[in-house]
C-alpha positions as CSV (number, residue, x, y, z in Angstrom):
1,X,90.2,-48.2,-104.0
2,X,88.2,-51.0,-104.7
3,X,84.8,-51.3,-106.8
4,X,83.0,-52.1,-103.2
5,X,84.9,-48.9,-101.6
6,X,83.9,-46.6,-104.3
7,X,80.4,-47.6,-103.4
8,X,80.6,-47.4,-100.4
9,X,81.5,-44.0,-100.6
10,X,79.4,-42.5,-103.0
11,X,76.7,-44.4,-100.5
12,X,78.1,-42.5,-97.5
13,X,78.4,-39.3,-98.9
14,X,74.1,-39.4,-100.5
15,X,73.1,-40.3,-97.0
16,X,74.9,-37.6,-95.4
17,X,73.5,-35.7,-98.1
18,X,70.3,-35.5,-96.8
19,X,71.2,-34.8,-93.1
20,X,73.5,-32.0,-94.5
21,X,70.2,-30.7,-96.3
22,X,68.4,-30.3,-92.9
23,X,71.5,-28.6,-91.5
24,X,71.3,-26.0,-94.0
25,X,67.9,-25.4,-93.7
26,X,67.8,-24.7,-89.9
27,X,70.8,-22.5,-90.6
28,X,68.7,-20.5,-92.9
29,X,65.7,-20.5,-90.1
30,X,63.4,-22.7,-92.1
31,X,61.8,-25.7,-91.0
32,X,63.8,-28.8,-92.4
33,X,62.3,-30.8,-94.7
34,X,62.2,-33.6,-97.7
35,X,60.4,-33.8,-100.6
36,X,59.9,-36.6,-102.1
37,X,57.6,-38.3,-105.3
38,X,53.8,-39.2,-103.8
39,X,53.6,-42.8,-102.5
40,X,50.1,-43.9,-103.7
41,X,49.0,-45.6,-106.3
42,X,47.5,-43.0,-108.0
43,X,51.2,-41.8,-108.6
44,X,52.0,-44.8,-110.2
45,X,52.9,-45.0,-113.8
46,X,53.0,-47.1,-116.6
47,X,55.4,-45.9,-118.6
48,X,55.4,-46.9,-122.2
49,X,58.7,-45.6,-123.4
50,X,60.9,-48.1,-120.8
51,X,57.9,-50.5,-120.1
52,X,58.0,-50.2,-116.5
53,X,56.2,-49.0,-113.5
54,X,57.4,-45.2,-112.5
55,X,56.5,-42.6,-109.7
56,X,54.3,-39.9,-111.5
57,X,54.8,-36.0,-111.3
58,X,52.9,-35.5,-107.6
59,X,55.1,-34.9,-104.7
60,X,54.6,-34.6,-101.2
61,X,56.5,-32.4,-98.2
62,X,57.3,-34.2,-95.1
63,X,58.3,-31.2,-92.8
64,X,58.6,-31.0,-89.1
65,X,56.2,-28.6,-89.0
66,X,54.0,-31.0,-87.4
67,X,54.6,-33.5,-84.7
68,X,53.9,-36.5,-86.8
69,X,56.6,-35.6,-89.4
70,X,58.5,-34.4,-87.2
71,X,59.0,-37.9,-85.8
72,X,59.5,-39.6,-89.1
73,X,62.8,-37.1,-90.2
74,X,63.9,-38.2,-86.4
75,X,63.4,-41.9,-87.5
76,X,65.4,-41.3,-90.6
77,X,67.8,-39.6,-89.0
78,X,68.6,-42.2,-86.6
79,X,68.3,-44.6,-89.7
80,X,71.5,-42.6,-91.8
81,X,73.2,-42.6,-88.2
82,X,72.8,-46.1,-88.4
83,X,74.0,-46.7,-91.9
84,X,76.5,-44.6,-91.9
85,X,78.4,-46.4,-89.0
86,X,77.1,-49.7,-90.2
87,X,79.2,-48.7,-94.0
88,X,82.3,-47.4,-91.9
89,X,82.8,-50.6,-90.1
90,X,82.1,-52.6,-92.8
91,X,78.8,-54.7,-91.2
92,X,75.5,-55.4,-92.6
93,X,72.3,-56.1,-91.3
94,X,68.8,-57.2,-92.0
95,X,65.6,-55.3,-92.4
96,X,64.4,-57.2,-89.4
97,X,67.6,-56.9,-87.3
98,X,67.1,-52.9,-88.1
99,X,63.4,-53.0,-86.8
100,X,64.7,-54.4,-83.8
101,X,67.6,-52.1,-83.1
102,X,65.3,-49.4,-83.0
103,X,63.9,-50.6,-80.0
104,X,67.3,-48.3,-78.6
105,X,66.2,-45.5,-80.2
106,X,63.8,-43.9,-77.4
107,X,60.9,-42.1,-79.6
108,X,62.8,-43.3,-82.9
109,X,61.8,-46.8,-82.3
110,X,59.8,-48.2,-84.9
111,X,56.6,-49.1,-84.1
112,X,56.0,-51.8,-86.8
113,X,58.5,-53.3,-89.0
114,X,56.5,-52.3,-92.3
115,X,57.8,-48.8,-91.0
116,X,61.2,-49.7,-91.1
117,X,60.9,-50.9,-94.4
118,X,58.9,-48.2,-95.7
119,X,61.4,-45.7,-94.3
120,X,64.3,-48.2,-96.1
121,X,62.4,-47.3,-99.7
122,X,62.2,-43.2,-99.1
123,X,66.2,-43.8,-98.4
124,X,66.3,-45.6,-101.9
125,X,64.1,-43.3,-103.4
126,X,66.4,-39.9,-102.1
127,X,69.6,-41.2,-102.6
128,X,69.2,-43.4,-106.2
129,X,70.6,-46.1,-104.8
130,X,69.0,-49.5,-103.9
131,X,69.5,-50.9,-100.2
132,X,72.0,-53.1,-100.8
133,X,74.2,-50.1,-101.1
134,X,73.3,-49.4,-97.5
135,X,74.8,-53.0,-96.4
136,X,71.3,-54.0,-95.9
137,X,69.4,-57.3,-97.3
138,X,66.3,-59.0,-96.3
139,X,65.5,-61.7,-94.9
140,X,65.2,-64.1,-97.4
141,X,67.8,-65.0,-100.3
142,X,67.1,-65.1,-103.9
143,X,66.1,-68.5,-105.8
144,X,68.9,-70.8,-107.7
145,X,70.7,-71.1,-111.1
146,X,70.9,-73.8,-113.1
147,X,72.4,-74.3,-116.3
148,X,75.4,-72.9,-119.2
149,X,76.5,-69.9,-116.7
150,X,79.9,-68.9,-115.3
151,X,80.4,-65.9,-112.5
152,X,82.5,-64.4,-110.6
153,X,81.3,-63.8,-107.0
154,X,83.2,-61.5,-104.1
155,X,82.8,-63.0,-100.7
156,X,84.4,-62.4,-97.4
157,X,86.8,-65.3,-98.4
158,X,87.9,-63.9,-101.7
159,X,86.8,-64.0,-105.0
160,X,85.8,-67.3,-106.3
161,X,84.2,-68.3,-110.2
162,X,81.5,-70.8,-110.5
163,X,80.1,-72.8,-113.5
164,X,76.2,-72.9,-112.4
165,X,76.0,-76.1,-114.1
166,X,79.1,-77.7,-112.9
167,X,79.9,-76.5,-110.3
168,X,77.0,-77.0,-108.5
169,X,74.6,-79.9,-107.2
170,X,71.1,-80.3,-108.4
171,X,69.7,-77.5,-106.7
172,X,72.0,-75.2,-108.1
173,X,74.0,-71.9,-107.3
174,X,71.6,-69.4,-104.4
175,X,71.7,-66.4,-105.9
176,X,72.5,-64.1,-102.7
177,X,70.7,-60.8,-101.7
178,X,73.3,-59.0,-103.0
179,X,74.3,-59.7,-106.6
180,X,76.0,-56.1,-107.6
181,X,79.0,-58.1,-106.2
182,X,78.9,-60.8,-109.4
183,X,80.3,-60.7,-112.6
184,X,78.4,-62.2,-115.3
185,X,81.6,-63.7,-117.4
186,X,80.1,-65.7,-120.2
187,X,77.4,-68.6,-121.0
188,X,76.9,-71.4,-123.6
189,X,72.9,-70.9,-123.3
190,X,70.3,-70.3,-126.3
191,X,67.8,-68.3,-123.5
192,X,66.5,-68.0,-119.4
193,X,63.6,-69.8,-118.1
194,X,62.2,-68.7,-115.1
195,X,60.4,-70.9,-113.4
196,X,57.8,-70.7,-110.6
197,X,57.1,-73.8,-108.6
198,X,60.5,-75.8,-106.9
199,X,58.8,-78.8,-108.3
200,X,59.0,-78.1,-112.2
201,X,62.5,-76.3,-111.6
202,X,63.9,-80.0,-110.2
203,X,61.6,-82.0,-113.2
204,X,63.2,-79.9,-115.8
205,X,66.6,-80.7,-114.5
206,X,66.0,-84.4,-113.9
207,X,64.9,-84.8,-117.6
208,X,68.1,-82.7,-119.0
209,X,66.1,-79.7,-120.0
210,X,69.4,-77.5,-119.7
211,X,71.3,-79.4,-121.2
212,X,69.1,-80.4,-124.7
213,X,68.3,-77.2,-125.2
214,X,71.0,-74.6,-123.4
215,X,68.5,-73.2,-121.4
216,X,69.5,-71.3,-118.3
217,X,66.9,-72.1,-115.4
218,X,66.1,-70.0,-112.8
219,X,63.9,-71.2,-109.8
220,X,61.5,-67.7,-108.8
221,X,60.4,-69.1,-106.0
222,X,56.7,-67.8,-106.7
223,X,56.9,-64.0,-106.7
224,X,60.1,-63.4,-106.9
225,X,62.9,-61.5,-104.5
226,X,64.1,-58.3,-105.8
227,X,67.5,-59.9,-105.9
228,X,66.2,-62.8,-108.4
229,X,64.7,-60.0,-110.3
230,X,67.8,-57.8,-110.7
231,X,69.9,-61.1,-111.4
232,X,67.2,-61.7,-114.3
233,X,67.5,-58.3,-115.8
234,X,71.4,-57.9,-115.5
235,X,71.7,-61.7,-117.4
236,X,69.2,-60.3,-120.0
237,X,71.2,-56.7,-120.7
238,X,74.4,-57.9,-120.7
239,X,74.0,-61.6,-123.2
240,X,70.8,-60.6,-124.4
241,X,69.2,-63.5,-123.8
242,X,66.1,-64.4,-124.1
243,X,64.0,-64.6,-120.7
244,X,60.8,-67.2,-120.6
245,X,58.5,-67.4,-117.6
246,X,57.0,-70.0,-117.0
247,X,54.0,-69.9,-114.3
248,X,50.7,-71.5,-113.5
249,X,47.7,-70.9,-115.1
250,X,46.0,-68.5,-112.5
251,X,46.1,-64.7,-112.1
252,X,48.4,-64.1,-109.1
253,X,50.7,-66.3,-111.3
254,X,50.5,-63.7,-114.1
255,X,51.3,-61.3,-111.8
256,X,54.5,-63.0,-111.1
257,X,55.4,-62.5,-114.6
258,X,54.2,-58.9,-114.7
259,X,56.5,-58.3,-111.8
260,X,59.6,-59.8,-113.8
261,X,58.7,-58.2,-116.7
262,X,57.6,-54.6,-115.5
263,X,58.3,-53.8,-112.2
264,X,56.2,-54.1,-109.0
265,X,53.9,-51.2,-108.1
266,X,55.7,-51.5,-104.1
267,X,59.2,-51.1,-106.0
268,X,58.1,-48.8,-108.7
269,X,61.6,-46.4,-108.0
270,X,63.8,-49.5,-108.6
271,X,61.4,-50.7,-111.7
272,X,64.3,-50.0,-114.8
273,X,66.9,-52.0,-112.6
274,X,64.7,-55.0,-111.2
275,X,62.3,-55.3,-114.5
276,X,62.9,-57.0,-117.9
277,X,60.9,-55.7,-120.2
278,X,61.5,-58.0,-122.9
279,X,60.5,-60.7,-121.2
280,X,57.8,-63.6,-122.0
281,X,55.5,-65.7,-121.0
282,X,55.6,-69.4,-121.8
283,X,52.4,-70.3,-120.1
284,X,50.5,-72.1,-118.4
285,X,47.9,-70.3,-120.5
286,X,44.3,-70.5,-120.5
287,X,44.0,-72.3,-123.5
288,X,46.6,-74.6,-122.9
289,X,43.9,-75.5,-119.9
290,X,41.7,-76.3,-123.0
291,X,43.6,-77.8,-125.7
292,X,45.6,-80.5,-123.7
293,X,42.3,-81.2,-121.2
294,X,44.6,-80.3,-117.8
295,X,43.4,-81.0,-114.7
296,X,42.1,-77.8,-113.0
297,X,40.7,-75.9,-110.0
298,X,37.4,-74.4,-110.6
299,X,37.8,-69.9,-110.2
300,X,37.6,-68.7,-107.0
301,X,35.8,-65.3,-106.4
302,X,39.1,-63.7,-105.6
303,X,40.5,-65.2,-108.7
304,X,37.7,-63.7,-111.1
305,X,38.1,-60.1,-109.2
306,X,41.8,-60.2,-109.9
307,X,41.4,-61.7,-113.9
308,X,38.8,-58.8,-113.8
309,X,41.2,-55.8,-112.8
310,X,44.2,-57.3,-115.0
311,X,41.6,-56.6,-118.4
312,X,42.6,-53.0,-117.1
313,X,45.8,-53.3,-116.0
314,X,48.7,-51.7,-118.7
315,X,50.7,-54.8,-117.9
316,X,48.2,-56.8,-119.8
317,X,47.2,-54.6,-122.7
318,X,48.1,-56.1,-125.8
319,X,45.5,-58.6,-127.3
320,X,47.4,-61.6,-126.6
321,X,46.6,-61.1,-122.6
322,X,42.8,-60.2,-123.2
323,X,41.8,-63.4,-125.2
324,X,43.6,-65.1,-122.6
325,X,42.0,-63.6,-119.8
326,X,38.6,-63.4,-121.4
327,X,39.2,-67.4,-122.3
328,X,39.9,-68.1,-118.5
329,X,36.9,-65.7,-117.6
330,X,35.1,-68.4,-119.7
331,X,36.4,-71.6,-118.9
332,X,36.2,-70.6,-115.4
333,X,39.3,-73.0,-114.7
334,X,42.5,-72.7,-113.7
335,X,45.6,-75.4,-113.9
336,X,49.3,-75.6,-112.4
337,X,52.3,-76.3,-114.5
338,X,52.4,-79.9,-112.6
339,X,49.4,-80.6,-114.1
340,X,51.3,-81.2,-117.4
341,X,52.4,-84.5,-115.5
342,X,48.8,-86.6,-116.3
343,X,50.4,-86.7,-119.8
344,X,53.7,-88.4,-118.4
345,X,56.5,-86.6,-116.5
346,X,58.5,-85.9,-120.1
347,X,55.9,-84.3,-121.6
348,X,56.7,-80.6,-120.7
349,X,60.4,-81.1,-121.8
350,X,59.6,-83.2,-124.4
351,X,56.4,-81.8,-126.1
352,X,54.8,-78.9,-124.6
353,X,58.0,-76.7,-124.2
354,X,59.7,-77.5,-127.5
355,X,56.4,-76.4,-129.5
356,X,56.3,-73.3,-127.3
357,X,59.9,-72.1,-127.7
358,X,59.3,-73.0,-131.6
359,X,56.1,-71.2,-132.1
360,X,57.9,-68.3,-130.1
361,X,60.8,-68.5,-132.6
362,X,63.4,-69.3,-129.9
363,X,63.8,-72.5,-131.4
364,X,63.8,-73.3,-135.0
């Protein structure tokens, strides 16, 4: 039996779990039901030991006791149905082509696709497992690879091994929604930089940034997919590596790197297989802003509310992120990373990058 079998199966068999569950409890005469950790943000966690997001202690009892959740076990029934066949014969599907199945489903159907997907994430949650496992991906892929990386990726075609550097064009290898099916088989690279904008990705490649320094790059594609998140943290635990990311100089941009670097409060059951804790951030900070005179945006309300809230947000606790914010708060500016282009387009490679890593002791 194959690695992708064994999951398979172990999938099948956690699914059917739950069903079986329900069985038993009608048997017994009781009213079935699931219990499951409380889905608010008041049950989220910071949790200092992993430095993640987690579910809290509360839980909640969906029971068919009354007609509403009544309707949602019926939903998720007709969701393991679905899943079950769809593992059996081998298929996948998106979260959108799910939604729309429904529509067969009488009562079942799914009135919004939110519903779907929030139904997707109690499955996760019960079985441990994350939705790939239920041959399930959405609807958009995960960013691109460039640099001193070789894997080993199962297709329908076979197995096939790729050198992300050359092996590739200039955009570089797609990381696909699925990557539990690569192998990470070596690297010549001294640390990951994630990247945020498709524009600085492509001007770091163009000047030979992988290459000068054996930098892995990885494209996030502003915030990032879950799969570009897990391919982050599986690179980082296995080599070690370093991870940098490198954002614009605004909050929702330093949300971007809590995500990577914490976990997302939406995804807070996956948090210790999508986030890397030890990650970094290489900028663009506040007083980078100040210091080399960048062209900037003048703080929107929205933008002050949101620097407001991060001062209290765990994720930015440590005194490095409240000078910065209070700076910003200040300054009452905010700068892309393309903005490093009024001082010539080699300047980040050349200058602002090299003193960063340095001062960050990744280079010496």
């Amino acid at each position: 039996m194959t690695p992708s079998d064994e999951m398979d199966t172990k999938t099948h068999e956690r699914l059917l779990s739950i069903a079986m569950k329900w069985y038993e409890q009608i048997k017994e005469g009781a009213i079935p039901s699931i219990s499951m950790p409380t889905r608010t943000k008041q049950n989220i966690e910071f949790d200092d030991e992993s430095e993640v997001w987690k579910y809290g202690d509360r839980e909640s009892v969906r029971s068919a006791h009354t007609a509403k959740s009544a309707l949602h076990l019926l939903k998720m029934s007709y969701v393991i149905w679905f899943l079950k066949t769809q593992l059996i014969e081998k298929r996948s599907s998106t979260l959108r082509e799910l939604y729309y199945i429904s529509e067969g489903w009488k009562r079942a159907k799914f009135s919004a696709q939110d519903e779907s997907n929030f139904l997707i994430e109690d499955l996760e949650i019960l079985t441990d497992l994350q939705r790939e496992a239920f041959h399930l991906r959405p609807e958009e892929d995960g960013a691109t690879i460039f640099g001193p990386l070789r894997i080993r990726e199962m297709t329908r075609r076979g197995e096939r091994t790729i050198h992300c550097q050359d092996d590739v064009g200039e955009a570089g290898y797609q990381i696909p929604s699925n990557v539990e099916n690569i192998d990470l088989i070596e690297h010549d690279a001294n640390f990951v930089i994630a990247i945020e904008t498709g524009g600085m990705y492509a001007r770091l490649i163009e000047n030979g940034f992988d290459q000068d320094h054996r930098a892995i790059l990885v494209h996030l594609k502003g915030q990032p997919a879950r799969s570009t998140r897990r391919m982050l943290h599986r690179i980082n635990e296995k080599f070690g590596l370093p991870v940098l990311v490198f954002t614009d100089g605004d909050p929702w941009s330093y949300r971007i790197f809590a995500s990577v670097a914490y976990g997302a409060i939406k995804s807070a059951h996956m948090s210790e297989l999508l986030a890397t804790p030890r990650a970094q951030f290489i900028g663009v900070q506040p007083s980078d802003i100040r210091d080399y005179n960048l062209p900037s945006d003048t703080l929107t309300d929205k933008d002050i509310a949101a620097l407001q809230s991060e001062l209290s947000d765990p994720r930015f606790a440590s005194e490095y992120w409240k000078s910065q914010i209070e700076l910003q708060l200040k300054l009452n500016l905010k700068s892309e990373q393309q903005a490093f282009a009024a001082r010539g387009l080699d300047f980040v490679t050349q200058e602002y990058l090299p003193k960063r890593l340095t001062e960050m002791g990744i280079l010496s």
